[in-house]
MARFI-635901 format. One record per residue (C-alpha): x, y, z. Coordinates in steps of 0.05 Angstrom, whole numbers, padded with zeros to 5 digits, always signed. Layout:
! MARFI-635901
XYZ ...
This chain:
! MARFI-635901
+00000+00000+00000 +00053+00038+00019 +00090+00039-00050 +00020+00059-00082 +00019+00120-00047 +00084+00137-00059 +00082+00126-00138 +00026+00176-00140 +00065+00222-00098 +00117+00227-00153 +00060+00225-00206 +00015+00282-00174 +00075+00322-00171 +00095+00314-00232 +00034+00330-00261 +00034+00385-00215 +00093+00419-00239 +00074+00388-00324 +00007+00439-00317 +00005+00504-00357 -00049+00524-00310 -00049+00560-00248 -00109+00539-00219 -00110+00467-00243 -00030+00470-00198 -00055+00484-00132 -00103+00439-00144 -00058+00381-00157 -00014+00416-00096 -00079+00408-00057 -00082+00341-00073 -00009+00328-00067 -00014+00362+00009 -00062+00308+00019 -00031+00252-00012 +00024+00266+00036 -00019+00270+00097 -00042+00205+00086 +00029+00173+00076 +00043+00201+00145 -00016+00174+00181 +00015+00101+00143 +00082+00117+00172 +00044+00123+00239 +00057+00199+00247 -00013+00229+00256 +00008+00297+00284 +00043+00305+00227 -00018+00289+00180 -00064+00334+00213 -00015+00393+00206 +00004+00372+00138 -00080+00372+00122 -00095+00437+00158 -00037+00481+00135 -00016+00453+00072 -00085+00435+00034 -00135+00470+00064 -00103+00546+00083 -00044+00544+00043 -00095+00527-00022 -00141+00576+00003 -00093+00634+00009 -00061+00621-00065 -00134+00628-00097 -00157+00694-00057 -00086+00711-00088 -00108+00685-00160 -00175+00711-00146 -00143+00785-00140 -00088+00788-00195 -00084+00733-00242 -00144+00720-00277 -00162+00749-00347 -00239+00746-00367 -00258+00740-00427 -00327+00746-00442 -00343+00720-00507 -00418+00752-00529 -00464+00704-00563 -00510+00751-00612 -00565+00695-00601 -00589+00627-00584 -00567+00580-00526 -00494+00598-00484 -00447+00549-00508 -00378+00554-00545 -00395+00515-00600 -00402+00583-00639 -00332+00597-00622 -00311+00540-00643 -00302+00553-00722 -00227+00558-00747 -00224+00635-00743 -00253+00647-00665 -00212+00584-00645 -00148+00617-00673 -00157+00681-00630 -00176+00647-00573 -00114+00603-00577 -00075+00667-00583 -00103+00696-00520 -00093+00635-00492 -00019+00637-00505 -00013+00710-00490 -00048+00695-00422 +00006+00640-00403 +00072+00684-00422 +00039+00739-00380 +00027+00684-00316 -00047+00699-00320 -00112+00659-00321 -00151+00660-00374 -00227+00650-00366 -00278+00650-00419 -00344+00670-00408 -00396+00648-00454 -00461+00700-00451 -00518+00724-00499 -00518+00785-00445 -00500+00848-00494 -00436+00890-00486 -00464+00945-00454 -00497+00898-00404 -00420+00867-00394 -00398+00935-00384 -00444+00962-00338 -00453+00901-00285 -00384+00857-00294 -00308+00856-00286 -00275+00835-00349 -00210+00856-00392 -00244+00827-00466 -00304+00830-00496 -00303+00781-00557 -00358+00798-00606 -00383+00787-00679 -00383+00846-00716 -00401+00869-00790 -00384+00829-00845 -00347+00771-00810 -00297+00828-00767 -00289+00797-00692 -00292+00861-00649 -00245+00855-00588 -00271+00906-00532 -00219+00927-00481 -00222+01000-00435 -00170+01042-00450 -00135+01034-00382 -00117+00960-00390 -00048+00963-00385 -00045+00883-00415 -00085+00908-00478 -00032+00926-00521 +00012+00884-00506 -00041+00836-00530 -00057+00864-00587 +00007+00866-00613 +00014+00790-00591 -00052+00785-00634 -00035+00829-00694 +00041+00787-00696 +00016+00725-00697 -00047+00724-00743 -00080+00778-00802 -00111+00829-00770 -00154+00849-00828 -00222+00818-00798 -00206+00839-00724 -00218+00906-00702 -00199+00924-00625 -00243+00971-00594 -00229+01014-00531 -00275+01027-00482 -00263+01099-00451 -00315+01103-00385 -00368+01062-00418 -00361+01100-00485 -00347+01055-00537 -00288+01074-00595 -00259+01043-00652 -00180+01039-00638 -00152+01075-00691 -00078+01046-00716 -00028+01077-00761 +00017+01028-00798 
């Protein structure tokens, strides 16, 4: 039993330390934490496994998402113009391509991305949510990219974007105190 517990050991943590995501990491450290707790109370050390389950899975986890919580995550809502919430409408060639990119951009930077599917309209994001992106259809197949002006990761990522793919059918737009404005670019 013993040697059971200690081959996942070395497999949880290296999955652990194999995961390009944050959150899916302290996760696997949460389960790691307890993984060890458990191989102490087999070694017949159960101080040691309580103090390894209280501090190290259940406040040390806690305290590194209130941190993730606060500074790490990038939301991305992605704005359905109609029928049920799903991504299955982002899921043609050209919306997976930019999502992929934000996705990369999002794991050089260290943060999170999350993706939020809604038929809720922009101004409706705007006015009652926390986001950095508003992905959108616009006119003739353009993808409109809504960002406020005071992002300081937006042009960065745009020029991740605008490096990495043709920039002809995406159009950023700033948001300047709920006033929406077509970013204007000289090249």
């Amino acid at each position: 039993m013993i040697q059971v517990v200690l081959i996942s050991l070395v497999v949880i943590a290296i999955i652990t330390i194999g995961t390009s995501s944050i959150r899916n990491a302290v996760i696997y450290n949460a389960v790691f934490s307890m993984a060890i707790s458990y191989t102490f109370l087999l070694y017949n050390a159960p101080d040691l496994a309580i103090a390894e389950a209280v501090i190290s899975s259940v406040i040390t986890t806690i305290i590194y998402f209130v941190a993730l919580k606060q500074h790490s995550v990038f939301t991305v809502f992605c704005h359905l113009s109609e029928g049920e919430v799903s991504d299955k409408h982002y899921r043609d060639e050209h919306h997976t391509h930019i999502i992929e990119l934000i996705k990369e951009f999002c794991y050089k930077q260290s943060l999170e991305p999350y993706f939020i599917y809604t038929t809720s309209s922009s101004d409706e994001i705007i006015e009652n949510y926390s986001y950095e992106l508003i992905m959108e259809d616009g006119d003739d197949g353009m993808v409109n990219i809504l960002a406020h002006v005071e992002n300081i990761k937006i042009p960065e990522l745009r020029e991740y974007i605008f490096e990495r793919e043709r920039h002809d059918d995406i159009n950023f737009v700033y948001i300047y105190d709920k006033v929406i404005e077509d970013a204007v670019e000289e090249e």
